[in-house]
N, C-alpha and C positions, 0 to 999 in steps of 0.2 A: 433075282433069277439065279438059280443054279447051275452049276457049269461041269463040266468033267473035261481036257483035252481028248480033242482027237485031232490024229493029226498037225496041220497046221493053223488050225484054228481050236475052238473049244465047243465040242454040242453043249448044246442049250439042251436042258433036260426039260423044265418048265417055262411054261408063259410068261411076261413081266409083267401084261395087265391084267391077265387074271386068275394063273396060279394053275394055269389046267395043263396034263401032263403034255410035252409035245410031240409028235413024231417027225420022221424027216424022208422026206421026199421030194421029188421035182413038182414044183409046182406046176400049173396050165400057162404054157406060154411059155415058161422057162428051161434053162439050161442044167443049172446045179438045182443039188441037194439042199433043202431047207430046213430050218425048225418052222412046224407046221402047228398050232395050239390045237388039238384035238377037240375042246370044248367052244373055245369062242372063234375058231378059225384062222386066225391074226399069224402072218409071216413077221419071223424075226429075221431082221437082217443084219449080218456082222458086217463092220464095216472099219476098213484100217484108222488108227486115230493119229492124229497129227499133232507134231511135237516141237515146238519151236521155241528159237535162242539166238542169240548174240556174241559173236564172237567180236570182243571188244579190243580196239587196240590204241594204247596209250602211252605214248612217248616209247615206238616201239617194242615195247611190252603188252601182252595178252593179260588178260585177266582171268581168271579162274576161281571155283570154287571149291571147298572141300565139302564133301556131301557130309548132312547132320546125320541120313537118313536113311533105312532100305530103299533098294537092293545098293549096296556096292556104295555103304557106309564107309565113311574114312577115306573114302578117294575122290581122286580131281576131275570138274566136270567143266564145262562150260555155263552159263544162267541157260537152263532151256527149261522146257515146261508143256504142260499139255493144251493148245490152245481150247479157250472156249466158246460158246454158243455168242455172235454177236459180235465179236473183233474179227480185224483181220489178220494176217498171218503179222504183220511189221507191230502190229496194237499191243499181239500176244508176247513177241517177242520182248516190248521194251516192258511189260509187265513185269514178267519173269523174272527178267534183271532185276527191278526194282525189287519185288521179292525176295530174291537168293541171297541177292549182292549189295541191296540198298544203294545201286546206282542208276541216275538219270542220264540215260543214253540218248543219242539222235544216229539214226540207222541210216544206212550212207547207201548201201546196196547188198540185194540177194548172193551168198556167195556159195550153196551146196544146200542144192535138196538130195539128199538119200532115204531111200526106199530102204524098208527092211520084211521082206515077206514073211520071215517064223515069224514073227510075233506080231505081224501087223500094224507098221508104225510107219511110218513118212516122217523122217525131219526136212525141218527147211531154216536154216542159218542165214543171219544175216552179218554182215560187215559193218559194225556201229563203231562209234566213239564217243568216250564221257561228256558231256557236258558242263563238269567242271569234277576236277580232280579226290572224288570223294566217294566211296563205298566201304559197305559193310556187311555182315553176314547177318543174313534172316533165320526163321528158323528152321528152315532146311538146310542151313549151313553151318559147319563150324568154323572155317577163317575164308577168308578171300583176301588175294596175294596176284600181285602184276608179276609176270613170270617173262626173263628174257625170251627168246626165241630157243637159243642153245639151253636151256637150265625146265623147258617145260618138261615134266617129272611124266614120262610116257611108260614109266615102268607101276604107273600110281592111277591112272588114268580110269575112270567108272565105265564106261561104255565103247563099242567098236564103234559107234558114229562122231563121239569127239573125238576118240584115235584117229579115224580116216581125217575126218575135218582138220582138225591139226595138222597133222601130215600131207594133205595138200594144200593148205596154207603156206605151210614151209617149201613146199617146193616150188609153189608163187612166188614167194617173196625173194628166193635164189634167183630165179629167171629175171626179176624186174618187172612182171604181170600180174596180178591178181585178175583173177576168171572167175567164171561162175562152171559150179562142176553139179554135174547130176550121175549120180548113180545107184546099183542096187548095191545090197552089203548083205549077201547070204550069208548067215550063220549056219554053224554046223551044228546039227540035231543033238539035243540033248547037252549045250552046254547053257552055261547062267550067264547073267550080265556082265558079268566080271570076267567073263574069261574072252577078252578085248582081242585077243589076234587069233581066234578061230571063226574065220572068216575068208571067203574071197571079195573083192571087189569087183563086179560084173558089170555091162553096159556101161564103164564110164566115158561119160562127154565132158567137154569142156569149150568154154566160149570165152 
């Protein structure tokens, strides 16, 4: 399929199953605007994708990775990843790790879903720990490195959802609490991945 941005999604120019031009209009019944396949009829629907990780911690230290790979090459990320067809969000999660990190984690509890509307993504983190002392980088990674609390490299950091994540981990961990936090993380228009504190934090909850 073909894509151009608009706005905060992306028009669908073409059909995916059969290649015929699309236009866009409300459908019968509906509220928004659609890609409508002009030849076979067929609604495409965008739909946000979900992106899930482990924030792993081990003898007080986090783990992290250094990204092998676009976008936001060379910097430090958390093991996250986009879940797939058939797992659950905890399945995908300790995937990932195993992937990025070459670590076998056991996931202890949910600690931050953030929403992110530009781009249409939902993370959802969980709070793991190694199951035995041993990881390595995949090849989406170049090193993974247990990182004190004070020394996590926030100036190195790939995305505003492991910034925020981070950042309210730490201020869990000050209080003597760890919570489960939900919020959105609006990005402002027209920056990249990398540009990690152009953002508000909105709606956020905590339990």
């Amino acid at each position: 399929m073909l894509w151009r941005k608009f706005g905060n999604v992306r028009k669908i120019k073409f059909c995916h199953w059969c290649g015929g031009p699309a236009k866009h209009e409300i459908p019968d019944g509906e509220e928004k605007i659609r890609a409508i396949c002009t030849l076979c009829g067929k609604i495409a629907y965008q739909n946000p994708k979900m992106v899930v990780g482990c924030l792993i911690e081990h003898d007080r230290k986090i783990l992290l990775c250094k990204r092998n790979i676009e976008p936001s090459l060379g910097l430090w990320t958390l093991p996250a990843g986009y879940l797939e067809i058939g797992e659950s969000a905890a399945e995908g999660a300790i995937r990932e790790t195993w992937e990025e990190a070459g670590a076998e984690v056991e996931v202890i509890s949910p600690f931050a879903q953030l929403d992110i509307p530009l781009i249409g993504q939902t993370y959802v983190i969980f709070l793991a720990k190694l199951k035995k002392p041993q990881f390595s980088p995949g090849p989406e990674s170049s090193e993974c490195c247990l990182f004190e609390v004070d020394d996590i490299p926030f100036d190195s950091l790939a995305f505003s959802s492991i910034f925020v994540t981070l950042n309210l981990y730490i201020e869990d961990v000050k209080s003597g609490k760890v919570k489960f936090h939900y919020g959105t993380i609006n990005k402002r228009l027209g920056t990249g991945p990398s540009d990690i504190r152009a953002f508000t934090l909105d709606y956020h909850l905590q339990v």
